[in-house]
LOGUFI-305383 format. One line per field, with one value per residue (C-alpha): residue in three letters; x, y, z; residue number from 1. Coordinates in Angstrom, 1 decimal, padded with zeros to 4 digits, m for minus. Each point is the difference from the previous one (the first is absolute). Layout:
<sites>
residuo = [ala	...] .
east = [X	...] .
north = [Y	...] .
up = [Z	...] .
num = [NUM	...] .
</sites>
This chain:
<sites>
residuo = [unk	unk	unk	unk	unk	unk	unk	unk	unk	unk	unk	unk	unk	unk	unk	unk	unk	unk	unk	unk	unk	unk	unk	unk	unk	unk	unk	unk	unk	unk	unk	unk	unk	unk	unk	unk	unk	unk	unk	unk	unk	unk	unk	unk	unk	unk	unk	unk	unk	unk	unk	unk	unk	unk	unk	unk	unk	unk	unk	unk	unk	unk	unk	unk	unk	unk	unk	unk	unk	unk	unk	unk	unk	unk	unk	unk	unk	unk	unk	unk	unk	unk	unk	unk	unk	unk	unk	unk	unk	unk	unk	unk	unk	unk	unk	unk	unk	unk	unk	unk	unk	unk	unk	unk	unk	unk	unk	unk	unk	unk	unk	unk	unk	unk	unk	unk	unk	unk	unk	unk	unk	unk	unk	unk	unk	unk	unk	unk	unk	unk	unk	unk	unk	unk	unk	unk	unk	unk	unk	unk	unk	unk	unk	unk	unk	unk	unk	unk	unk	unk	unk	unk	unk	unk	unk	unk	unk	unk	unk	unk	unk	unk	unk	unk	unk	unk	unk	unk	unk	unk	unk	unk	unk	unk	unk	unk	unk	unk	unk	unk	unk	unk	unk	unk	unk	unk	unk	unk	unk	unk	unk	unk	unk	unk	unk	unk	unk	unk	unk	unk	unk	unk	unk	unk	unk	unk	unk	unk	unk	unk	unk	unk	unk	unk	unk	unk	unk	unk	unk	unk	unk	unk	unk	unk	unk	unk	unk	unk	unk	unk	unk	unk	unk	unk	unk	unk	unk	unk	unk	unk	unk	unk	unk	unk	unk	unk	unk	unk	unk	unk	unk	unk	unk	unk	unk	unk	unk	unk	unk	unk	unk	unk	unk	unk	unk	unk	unk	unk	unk	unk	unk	unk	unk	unk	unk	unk	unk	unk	unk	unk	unk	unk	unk	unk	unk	unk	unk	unk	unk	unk	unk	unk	unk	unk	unk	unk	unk	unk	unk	unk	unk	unk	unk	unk	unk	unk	unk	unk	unk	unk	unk	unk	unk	unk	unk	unk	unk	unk	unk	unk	unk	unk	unk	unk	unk	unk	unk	unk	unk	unk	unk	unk	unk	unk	unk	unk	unk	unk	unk	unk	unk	unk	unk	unk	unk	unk	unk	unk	unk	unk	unk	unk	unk	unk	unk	unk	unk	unk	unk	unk	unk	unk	unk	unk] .
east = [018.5	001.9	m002.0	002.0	000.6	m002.3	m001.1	m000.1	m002.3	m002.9	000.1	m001.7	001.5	m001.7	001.7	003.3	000.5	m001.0	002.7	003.1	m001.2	000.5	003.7	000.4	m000.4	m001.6	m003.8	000.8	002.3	m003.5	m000.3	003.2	000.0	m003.5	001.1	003.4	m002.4	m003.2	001.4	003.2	m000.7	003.1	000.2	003.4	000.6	004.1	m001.9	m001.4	002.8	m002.0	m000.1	003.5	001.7	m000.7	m003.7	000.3	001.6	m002.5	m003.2	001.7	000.4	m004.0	m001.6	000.0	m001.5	m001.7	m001.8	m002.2	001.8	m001.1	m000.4	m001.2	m001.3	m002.6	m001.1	m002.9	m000.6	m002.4	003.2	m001.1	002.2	m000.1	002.9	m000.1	001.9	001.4	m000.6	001.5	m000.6	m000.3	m003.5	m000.6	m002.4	m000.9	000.3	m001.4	000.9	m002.5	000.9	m002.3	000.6	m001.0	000.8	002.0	m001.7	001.4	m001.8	001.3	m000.5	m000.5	m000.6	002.1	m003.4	m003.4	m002.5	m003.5	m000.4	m001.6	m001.8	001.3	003.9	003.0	001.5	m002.8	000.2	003.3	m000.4	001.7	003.8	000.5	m000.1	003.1	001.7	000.1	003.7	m001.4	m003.0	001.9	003.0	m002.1	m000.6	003.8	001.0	m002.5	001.2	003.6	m000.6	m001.8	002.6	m002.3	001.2	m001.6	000.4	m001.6	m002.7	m000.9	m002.1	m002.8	m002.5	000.5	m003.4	m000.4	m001.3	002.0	000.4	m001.6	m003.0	002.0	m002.5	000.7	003.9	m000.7	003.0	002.2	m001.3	m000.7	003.6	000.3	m002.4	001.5	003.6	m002.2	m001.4	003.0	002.3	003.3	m001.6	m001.9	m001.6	m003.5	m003.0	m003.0	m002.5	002.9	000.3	m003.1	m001.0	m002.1	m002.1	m002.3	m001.8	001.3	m002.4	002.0	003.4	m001.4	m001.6	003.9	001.7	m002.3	001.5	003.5	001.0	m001.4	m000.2	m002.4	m002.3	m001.4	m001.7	m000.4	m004.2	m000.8	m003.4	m003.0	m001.9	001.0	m000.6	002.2	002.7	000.0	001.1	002.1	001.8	m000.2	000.9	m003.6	m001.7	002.2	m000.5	m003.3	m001.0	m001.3	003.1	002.6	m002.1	m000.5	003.5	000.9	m001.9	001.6	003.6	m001.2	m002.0	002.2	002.0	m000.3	m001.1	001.2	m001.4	000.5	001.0	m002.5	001.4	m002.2	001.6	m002.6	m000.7	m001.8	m003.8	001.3	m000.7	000.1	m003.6	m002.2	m002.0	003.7	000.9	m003.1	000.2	003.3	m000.5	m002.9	002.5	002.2	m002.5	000.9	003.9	002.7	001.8	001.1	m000.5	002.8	m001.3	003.0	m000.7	000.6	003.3	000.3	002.2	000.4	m002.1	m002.8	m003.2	m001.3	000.3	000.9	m003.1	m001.0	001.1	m003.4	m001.0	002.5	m001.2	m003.4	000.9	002.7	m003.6	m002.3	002.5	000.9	m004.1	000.3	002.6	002.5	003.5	000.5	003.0	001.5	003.0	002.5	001.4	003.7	002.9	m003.0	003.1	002.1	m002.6	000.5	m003.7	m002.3	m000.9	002.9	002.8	000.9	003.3	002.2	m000.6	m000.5	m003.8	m000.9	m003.5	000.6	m002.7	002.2	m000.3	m004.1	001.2	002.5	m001.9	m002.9	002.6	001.6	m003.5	m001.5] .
north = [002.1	m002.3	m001.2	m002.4	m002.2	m002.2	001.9	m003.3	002.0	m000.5	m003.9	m002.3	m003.2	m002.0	002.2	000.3	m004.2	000.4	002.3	m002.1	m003.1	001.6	001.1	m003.5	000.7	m001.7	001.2	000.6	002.7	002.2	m000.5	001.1	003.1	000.7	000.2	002.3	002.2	000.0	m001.0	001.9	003.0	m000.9	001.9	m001.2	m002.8	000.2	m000.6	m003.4	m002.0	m003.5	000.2	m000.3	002.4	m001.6	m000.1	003.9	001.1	m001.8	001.9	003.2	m000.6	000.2	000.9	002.6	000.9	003.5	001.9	002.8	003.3	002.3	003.1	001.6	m001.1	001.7	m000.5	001.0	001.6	m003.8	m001.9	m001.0	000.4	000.2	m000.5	000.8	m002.8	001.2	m002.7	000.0	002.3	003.1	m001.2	m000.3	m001.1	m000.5	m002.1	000.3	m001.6	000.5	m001.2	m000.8	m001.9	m003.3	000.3	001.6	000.2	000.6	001.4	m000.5	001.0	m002.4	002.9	003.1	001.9	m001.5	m000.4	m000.4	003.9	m000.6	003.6	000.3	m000.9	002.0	m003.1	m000.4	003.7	000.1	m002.6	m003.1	m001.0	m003.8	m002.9	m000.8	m003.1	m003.1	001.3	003.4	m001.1	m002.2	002.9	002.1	m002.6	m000.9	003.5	000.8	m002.8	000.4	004.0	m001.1	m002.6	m002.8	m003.7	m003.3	000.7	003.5	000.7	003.8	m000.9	m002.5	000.6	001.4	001.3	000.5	003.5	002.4	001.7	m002.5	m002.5	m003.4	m002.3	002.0	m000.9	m003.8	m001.7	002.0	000.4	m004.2	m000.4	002.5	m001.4	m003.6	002.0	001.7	m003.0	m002.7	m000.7	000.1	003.8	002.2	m002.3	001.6	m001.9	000.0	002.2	003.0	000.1	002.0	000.8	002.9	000.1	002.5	m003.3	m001.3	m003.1	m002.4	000.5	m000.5	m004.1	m000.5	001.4	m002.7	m002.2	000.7	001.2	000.3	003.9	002.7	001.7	003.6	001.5	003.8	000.1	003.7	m000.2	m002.6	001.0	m000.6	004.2	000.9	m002.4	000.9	003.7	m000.4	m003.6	m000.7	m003.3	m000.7	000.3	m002.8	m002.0	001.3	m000.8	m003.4	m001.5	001.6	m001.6	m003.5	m000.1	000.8	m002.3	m002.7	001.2	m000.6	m003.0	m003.5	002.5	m000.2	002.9	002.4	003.4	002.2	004.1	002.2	003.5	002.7	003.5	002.7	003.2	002.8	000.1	m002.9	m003.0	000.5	000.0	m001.8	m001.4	m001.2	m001.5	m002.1	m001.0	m001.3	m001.9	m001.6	m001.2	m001.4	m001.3	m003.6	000.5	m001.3	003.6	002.8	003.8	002.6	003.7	002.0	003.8	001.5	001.5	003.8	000.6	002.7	000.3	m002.3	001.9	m003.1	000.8	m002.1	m001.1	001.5	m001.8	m000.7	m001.2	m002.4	m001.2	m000.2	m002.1	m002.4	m000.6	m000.7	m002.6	m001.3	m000.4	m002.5	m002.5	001.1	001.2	003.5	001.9	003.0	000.5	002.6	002.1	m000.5	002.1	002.6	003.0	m002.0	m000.9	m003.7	m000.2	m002.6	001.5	002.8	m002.2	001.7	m000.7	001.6	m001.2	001.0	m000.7	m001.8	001.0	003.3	000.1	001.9	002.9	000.8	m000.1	002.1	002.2	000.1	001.1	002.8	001.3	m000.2] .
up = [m011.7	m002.3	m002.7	m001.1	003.1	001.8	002.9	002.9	002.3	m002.6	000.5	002.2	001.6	m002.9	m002.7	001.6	000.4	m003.6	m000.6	001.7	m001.5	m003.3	000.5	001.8	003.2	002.7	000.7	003.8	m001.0	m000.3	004.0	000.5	m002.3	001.3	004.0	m001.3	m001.4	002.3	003.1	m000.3	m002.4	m002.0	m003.5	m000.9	m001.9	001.8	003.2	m000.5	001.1	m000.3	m003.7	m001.9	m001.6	m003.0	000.6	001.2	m002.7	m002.5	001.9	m000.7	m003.5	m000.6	003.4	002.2	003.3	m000.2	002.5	m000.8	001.3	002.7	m001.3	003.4	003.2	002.1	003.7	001.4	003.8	000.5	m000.6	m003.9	m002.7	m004.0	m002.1	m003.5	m002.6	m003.4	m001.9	m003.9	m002.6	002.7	001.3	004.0	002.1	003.7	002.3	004.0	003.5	002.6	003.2	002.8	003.5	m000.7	m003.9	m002.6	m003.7	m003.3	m002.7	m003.3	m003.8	m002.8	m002.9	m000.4	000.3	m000.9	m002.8	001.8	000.5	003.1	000.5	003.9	m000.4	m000.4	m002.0	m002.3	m000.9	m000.4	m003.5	m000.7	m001.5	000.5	001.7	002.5	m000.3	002.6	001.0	000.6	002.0	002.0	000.1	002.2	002.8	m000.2	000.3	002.7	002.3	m000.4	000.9	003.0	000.8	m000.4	001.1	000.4	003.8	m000.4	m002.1	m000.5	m003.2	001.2	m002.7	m003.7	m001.6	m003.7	000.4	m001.3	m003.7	m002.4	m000.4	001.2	m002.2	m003.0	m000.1	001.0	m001.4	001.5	003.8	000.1	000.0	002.4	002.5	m000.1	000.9	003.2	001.3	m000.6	002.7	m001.5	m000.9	002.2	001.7	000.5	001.2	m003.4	002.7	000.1	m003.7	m001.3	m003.7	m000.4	m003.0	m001.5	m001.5	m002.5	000.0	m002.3	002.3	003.0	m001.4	m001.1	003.4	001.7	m001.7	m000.4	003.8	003.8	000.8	001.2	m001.7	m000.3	m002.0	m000.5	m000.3	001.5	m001.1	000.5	m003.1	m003.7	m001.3	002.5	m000.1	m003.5	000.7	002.5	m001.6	m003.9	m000.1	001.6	m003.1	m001.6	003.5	002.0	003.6	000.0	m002.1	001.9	003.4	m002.1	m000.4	003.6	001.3	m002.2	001.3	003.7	m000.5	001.8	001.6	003.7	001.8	m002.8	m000.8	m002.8	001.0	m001.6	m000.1	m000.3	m000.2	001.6	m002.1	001.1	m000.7	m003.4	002.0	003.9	000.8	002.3	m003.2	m001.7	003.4	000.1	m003.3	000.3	002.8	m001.5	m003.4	002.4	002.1	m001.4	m001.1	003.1	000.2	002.2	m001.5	000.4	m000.5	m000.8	m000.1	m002.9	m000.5	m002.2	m002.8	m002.6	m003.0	001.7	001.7	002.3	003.7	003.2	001.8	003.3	002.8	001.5	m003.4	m000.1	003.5	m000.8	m003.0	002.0	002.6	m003.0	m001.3	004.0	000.6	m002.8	001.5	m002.4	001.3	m001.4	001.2	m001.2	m001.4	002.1	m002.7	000.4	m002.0	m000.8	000.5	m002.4	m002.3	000.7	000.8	m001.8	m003.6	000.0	m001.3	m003.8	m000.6	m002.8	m003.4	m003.3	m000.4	m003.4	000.5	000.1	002.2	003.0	m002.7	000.9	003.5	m000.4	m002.0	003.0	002.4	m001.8	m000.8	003.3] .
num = [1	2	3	4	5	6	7	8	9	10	11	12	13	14	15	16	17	18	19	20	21	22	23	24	25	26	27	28	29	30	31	32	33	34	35	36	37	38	39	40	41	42	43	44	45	46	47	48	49	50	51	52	53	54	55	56	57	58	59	60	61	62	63	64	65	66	67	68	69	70	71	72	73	74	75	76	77	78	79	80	81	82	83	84	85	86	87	88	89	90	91	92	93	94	95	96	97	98	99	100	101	102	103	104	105	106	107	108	109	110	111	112	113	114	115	116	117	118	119	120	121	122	123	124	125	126	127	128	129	130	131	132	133	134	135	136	137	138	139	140	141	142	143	144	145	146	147	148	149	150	151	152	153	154	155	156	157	158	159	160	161	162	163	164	165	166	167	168	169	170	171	172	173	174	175	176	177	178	179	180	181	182	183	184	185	186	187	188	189	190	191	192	193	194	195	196	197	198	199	200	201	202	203	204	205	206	207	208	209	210	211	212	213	214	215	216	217	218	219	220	221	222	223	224	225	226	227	228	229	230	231	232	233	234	235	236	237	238	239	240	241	242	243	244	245	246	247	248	249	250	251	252	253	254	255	256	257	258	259	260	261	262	263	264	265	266	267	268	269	270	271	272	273	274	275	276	277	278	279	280	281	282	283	284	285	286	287	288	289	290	291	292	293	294	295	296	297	298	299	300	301	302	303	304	305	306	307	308	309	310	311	312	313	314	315	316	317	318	319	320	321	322	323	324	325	326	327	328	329	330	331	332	333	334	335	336	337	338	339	340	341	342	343	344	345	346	347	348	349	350	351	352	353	354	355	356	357	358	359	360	361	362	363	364] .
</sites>
């Protein structure tokens, strides 16, 4: 991407009235530009035939419109597909459309790999390289939808979740902007209940999303107690249990008939027992939510295993006995590892922690 150049996709309505009022414009010329580029998936500056040439030719002299580019696209036999985006300086990451009959979801990166370490994802294992930029974030959705010949008329992408490589929270600044694009109507358009920000709990983040925009929350718990939430997620010994749920309940609280999505991946004989059931249920005996078990998915260089299906029943009972919907998540893209915790991308890691992995695997 050029570095030089103002890259438009990385600003919101606010930033872009700011923008033409500074090379004299009138502020509504945002709306317009927005609805050329959201509404119409126009990357041209040539094509915008409301703004003068004058005013066409001035954007081009230090903006651009850039679009992440696909480097491949994959499509599962379940009708789910994963495209993966070069972004600048070689890196890549991933991006995934899952389609369902009433629904079609994107889920989209906000960190070319992550920095939690999470000890059950591919992404966490793979190390960390940066955080993508507003443009980038938004590039994905805007790729997606003009790919899947997306219109106002016809909307293949209903919801967008935060879920793919990266910790959301942890690259705040750039993902707000991002949201405000999602939800506005001169952009996509989405209702605030199908945009979803998954966190691994970063406490402080989630008290200033409350404040700055309407979405969905979830938040990746996979554990009801604090010594095994520290294994299996880090960041829990900067932010334990009962913060994370303080803060939750805060983010909820005024809004009507909201809920927040625990996820709770299920790993063999690690945290899908009867006992771990029960004392889940019990922590979120008082918290407005809804629990999705999502079976774990296996990736080189990591030993956990998948759960057995009748454990993961078992568990989805102990949770349903206690009022609290619990559903399970169907593990789409699985054959082109599109499934939830496979998504690695290509990058170069500055961690280096991909090397243990990659030591593990060549050893084993």
């Amino acid at each position: 991407m050029n570095d030089e150049k103002l890259n438009l996709l990385g600003l919101d309505r606010v930033a872009l009235e700011s923008l033409f009022t500074k090379i004299g414009e009138q502020k509504y010329r945002a709306t317009q530009f927005m609805k050329g580029l959201y509404h119409h998936y126009e990357s041209d500056f040539d094509n915008y035939t409301n703004f003068s040439k004058t005013l066409r030719v001035k954007m081009q002299a230090f903006s651009t419109l850039e679009v992440p580019q696909v480097i491949s696209e994959k499509k599962s036999k379940d009708g789910t597909i994963k495209w993966l985006m070069k972004m600048r300086e070689g890196n890549a990451i991933e991006t995934v459309y899952i389609p369902e009959k009433n629904r079609g979801t994107l889920c989209i990166s906000s960190q070319i790999g992550c920095s939690l370490n999470c000890s059950f994802c591919a992404t966490g294992a793979q190390g960390f390289n940066r955080h993508l930029t507003t443009a980038e974030i938004i590039g994905q959705v805007w790729l997606a939808a003009k790919k899947l010949g997306q219109s106002t008329k016809n909307r293949r992408i209903t919801n967008v979740v935060l879920m793919g490589m990266g910790e959301p929270l942890a690259n705040y600044s750039r993902v707000l902007p991002a949201l405000r694009i999602m939800l506005d109507d001169f952009g996509f358009g989405l209702a605030s209940r199908r945009v979803t920000v998954s966190t691994s709990g970063m406490v402080p983040y989630i008290y200033q999303l409350k404040q700055d925009i309407d979405v969905s929350l979830a938040v990746s718990l996979h554990a009801p107690i604090d010594e095994l939430r520290n294994t299996l997620v880090p960041l829990n010994k900067k932010y334990n249990i009962a913060t994370l749920l303080s803060a939750c309940l805060d983010y909820i609280k005024d809004k009507k008939k909201a809920k927040i999505t625990f996820e709770y991946t299920l790993i063999k004989d690690v945290n899908d027992k009867p006992e771990h059931a029960r004392a889940l249920t019990k922590l979120l005996a008082q918290v407005p939510c809804k629990i999705n078990l999502i079976p774990f998915n296996p990736f080189p260089g990591n030993s956990y295993q998948r759960s057995l299906p009748q454990s993961v029943e078992l568990f989805q009972n102990i949770c349903e006995k206690s009022r609290i919907v619990t559903t399970v998540r169907k593990t789409r893209g699985d054959d082109i590892d599109a499934a939830c915790g496979q998504l690695a991308g290509e990058f170069l890691d500055r961690t280096r922690r991909s090397n243990s992995i990659k030591m593990k695997v060549s050893c084993s």
